[in-house]
N, C-alpha and C positions, 0 to 999 in steps of 0.2 A: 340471978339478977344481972341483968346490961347496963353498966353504969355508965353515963355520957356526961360528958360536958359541954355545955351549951350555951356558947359566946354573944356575947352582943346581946344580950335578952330583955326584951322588952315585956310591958305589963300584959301589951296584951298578944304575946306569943306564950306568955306561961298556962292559963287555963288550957288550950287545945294540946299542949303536950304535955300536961300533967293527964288530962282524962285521958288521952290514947296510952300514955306511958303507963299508966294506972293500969290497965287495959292487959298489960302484953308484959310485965315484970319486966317493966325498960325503968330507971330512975336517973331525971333527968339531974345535973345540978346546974344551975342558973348562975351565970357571970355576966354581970353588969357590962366588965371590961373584952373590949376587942381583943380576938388572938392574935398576937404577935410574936418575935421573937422575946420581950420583954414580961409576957403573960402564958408560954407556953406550958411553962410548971405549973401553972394551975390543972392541968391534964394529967398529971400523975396521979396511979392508981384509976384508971379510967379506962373504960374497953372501949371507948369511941368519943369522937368530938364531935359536934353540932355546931357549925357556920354559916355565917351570913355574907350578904354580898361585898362589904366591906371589911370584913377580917381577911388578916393579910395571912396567906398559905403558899409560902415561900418552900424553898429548899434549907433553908437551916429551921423554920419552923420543921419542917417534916422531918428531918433528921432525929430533933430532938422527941419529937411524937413518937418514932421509931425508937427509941433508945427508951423511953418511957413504956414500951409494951403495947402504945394504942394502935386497934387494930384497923381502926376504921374513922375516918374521914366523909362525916353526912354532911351535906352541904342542903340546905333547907331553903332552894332558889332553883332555877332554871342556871342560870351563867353559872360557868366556871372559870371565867377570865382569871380570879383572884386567888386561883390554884394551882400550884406547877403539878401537871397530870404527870409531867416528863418524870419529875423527880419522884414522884409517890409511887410510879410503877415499881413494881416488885418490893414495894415494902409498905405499903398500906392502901387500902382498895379506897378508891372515895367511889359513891352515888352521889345523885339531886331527885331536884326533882321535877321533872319537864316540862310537868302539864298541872297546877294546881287552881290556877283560873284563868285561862286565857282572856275569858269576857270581862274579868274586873280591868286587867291593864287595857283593852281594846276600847272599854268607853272610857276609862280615862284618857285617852288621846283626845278622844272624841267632846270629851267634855272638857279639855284645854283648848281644844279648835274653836269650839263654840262661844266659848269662856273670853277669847280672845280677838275673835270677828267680830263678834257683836258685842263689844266692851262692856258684859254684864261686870265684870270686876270692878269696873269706872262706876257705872251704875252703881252699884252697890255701895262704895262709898260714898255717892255723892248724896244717895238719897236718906244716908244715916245720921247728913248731916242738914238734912230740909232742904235740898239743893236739887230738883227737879228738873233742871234744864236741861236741853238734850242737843248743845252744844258740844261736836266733836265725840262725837257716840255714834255717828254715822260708820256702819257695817257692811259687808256683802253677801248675797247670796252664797250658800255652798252650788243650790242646784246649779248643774251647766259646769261647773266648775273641774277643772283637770285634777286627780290628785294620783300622784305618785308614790308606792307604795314600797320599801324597798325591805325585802325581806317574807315570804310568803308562807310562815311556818304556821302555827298554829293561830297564834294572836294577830299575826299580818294577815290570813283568812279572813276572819270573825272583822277585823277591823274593814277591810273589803265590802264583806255583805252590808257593815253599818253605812258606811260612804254610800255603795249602791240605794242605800234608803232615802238617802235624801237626795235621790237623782243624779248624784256626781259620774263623771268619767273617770272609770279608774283604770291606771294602765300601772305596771308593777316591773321589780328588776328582781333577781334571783338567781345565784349561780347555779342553783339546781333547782329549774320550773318544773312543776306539776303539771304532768301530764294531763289531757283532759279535765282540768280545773274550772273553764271558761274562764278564768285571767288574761287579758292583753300581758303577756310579756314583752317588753322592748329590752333593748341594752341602758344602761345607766346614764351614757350622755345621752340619748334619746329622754327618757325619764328626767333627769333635772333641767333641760331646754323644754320642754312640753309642760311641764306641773307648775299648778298656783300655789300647790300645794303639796310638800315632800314629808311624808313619816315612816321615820326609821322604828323597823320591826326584825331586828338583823343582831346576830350574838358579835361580843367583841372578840376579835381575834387578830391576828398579825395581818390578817388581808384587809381585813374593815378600819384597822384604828386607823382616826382624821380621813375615811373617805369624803366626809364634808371638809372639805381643806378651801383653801383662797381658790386653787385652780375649779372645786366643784361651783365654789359659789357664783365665780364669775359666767357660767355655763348657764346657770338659773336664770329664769324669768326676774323681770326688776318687778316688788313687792314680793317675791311669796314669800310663804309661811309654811317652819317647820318647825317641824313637831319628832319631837324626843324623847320616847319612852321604854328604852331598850337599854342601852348604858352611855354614861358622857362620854367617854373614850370614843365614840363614833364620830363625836365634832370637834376637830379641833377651835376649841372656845374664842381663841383670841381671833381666826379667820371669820369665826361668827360675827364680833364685837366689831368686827371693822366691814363687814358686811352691813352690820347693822346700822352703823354712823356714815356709811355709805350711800343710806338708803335702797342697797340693791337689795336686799334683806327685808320684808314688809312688817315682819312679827316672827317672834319665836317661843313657842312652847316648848318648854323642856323637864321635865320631871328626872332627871341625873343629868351629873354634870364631872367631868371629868375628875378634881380634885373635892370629891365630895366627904373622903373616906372618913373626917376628920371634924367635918360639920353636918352634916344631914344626919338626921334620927335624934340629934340633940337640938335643946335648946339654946341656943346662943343670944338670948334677946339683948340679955345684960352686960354683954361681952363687946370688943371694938371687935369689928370684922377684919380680919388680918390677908385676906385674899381678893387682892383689888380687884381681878379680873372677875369673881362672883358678883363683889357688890356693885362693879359699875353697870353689869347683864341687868340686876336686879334692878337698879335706878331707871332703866329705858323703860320708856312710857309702853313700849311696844313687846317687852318679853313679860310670858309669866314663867315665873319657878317654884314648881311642889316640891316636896323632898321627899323621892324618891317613894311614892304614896300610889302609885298606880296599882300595885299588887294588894292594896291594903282595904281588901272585904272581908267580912263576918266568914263567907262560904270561902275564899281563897288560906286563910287563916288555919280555916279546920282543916283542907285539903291537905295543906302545908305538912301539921303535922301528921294526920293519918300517914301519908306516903312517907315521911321521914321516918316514921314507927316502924312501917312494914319493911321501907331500906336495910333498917338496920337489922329485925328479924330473921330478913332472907339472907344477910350475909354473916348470922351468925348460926344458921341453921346449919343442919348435916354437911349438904352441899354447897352453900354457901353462893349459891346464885342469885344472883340481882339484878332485874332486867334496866335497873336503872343508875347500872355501875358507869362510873366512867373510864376509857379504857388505854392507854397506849400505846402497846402493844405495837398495833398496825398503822397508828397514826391517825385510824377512824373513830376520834373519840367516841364518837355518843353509839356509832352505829357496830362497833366489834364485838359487844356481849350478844347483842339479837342475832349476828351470824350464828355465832360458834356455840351461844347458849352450852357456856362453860366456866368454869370461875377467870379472870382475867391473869392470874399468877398464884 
């Protein structure tokens, strides 16, 4: 049996990895509490850990993983921003998992853009309170509309085709464009001077973090609207907030948020909000904020676990290959086990 520990766990990530764990003699154990340096010993006596986007998988977490025997590092998300790949090379292999719904987080963009153009939100409360008037609910068309898409992997695709649905022009940035895709690529300042419309579909990493910085913003069209559903560390928050009371800014959708790691996935209803800069984003008439919910379908859920089941199988099989390790090595994170289709150390 494959015993894992599995941080951050919520009610409804336990049925799809008990029935695949069930499935494949994996037993998972369930921790309320995030991994940190302060929770790491709960990992002893475990042949692998299971994480989420906001456990923190530092270099003295890893150490002490290491020192504990565990062998493997599952990360049960696409990003691995909140994992030092550097440190874990040569002493614990981590996977994710790439691809487990693209189209849940792509219409959730899609259904914050909408949600937020045409103040169905406003709506919503007004008319739960017998308040019918449709004063300041005036919205705009998407058709005709510029949207700039930046980041063209899988869910930046799928969110493309849904934009082309409702007639928009879409034109996109991407340090590595796809070939014959029919995508307009342009360069980035191209894309934020041309878009009414900006959504980041782009992983966090030392190139990306605050490409929406004060100098992107000032660059942008005065009113648009962007849309954030990739990780907060993309925007720098406080360049937004001052965009926003700017008015250069029209609206913002944002499902993460930089310093979330500590508030999203909980309840805080009861609680003083201790992080000004969330709650004053949250007060603008003009931002929405989900927590961190765009991934969170029935079908993304099960995806979730199947391919964490099967990560961890492949890397405790004979060979020990996993086509969805992440790798160091060469510095090609995602893309070094598909060359060499070999263990990574």
């Amino acid at each position: 049996m494959i015993k894992v520990a599995l941080y951050d766990a919520k009610d409804y990530d336990k049925p799809s990895f008990e029935h695949y764990g069930g499935l494949h003699d994996v037993r998972f154990m369930f921790l309320e509490t995030k991994l940190n340096e302060d929770t790491v010993a709960l990992a002893k006596g475990c042949d692998a850990v299971c994480v989420f986007v906001n456990d923190s998988v530092n270099k003295a977490v890893i150490d002490k993983l290491y020192e504990y025997g565990v062998k493997l590092i599952a990360l049960r998300s696409a990003g691995y921003n909140n994992v030092d790949v550097k440190a874990a090379f040569g002493k614990i292999h981590v996977v994710h998992v790439p691809a487990y719904s693209p189209y849940a987080v792509a219409e959730h963009a899609m259904a914050l853009l909408l949600t937020s153009v045409r103040r169905i939100h406003k709506a919503y409360n007004r008319t739960r309170e017998f308040n019918f008037s449709l004063n300041g609910l005036t919205g705009f068309d998407l058709y005709g509309k510029t949207v700039g898409v930046i980041g063209t992997g899988k869910i930046g695709r799928i969110f493309v085709d849904i934009c082309r649905g409702f007639g928009m022009n879409v034109i996109a940035y991407d340090r590595f464009p796809i070939a014959d895709s029919g995508i307009k690529y342009v360069s980035l300042d191209e894309l934020l001077a041309q878009s009414d419309i900006i959504s980041l579909h782009c992983p966090l990493t030392d190139e990306t973090r605050h490409m929406i910085d004060v100098a992107a913003i000032n660059k942008m069209k005065k009113g648009v609207v962007i849309v954030n559903t990739s990780r907060g560390g993309l925007i720098d928050a406080e360049a937004l907030l001052e965009g926003i009371k700017a008015r250069k800014v029209g609206a913002a959708c944002l499902d993460v948020y930089e310093e979330e790691a500590d508030v999203f996935f909980e309840d805080r209803s009861g609680h003083i909000m201790n992080d000004d800069l969330l709650s004053l984003l949250i007060s603008m008439p003009n931002v929405i904020v989900t927590s961190h919910q765009a991934f969170l379908t029935a079908e993304a859920l099960n995806n979730i676990a199947e391919t964490t089941v099967n990560n961890i199988l492949s890397c405790f099989n004979n060979d020990g290959i996993c086509d969805n390790e992440l790798c160091y090595r060469c510095g090609n994170v995602e893309q070094c086990m598909k060359k060499r289709k070999e263990r990574c150390f």
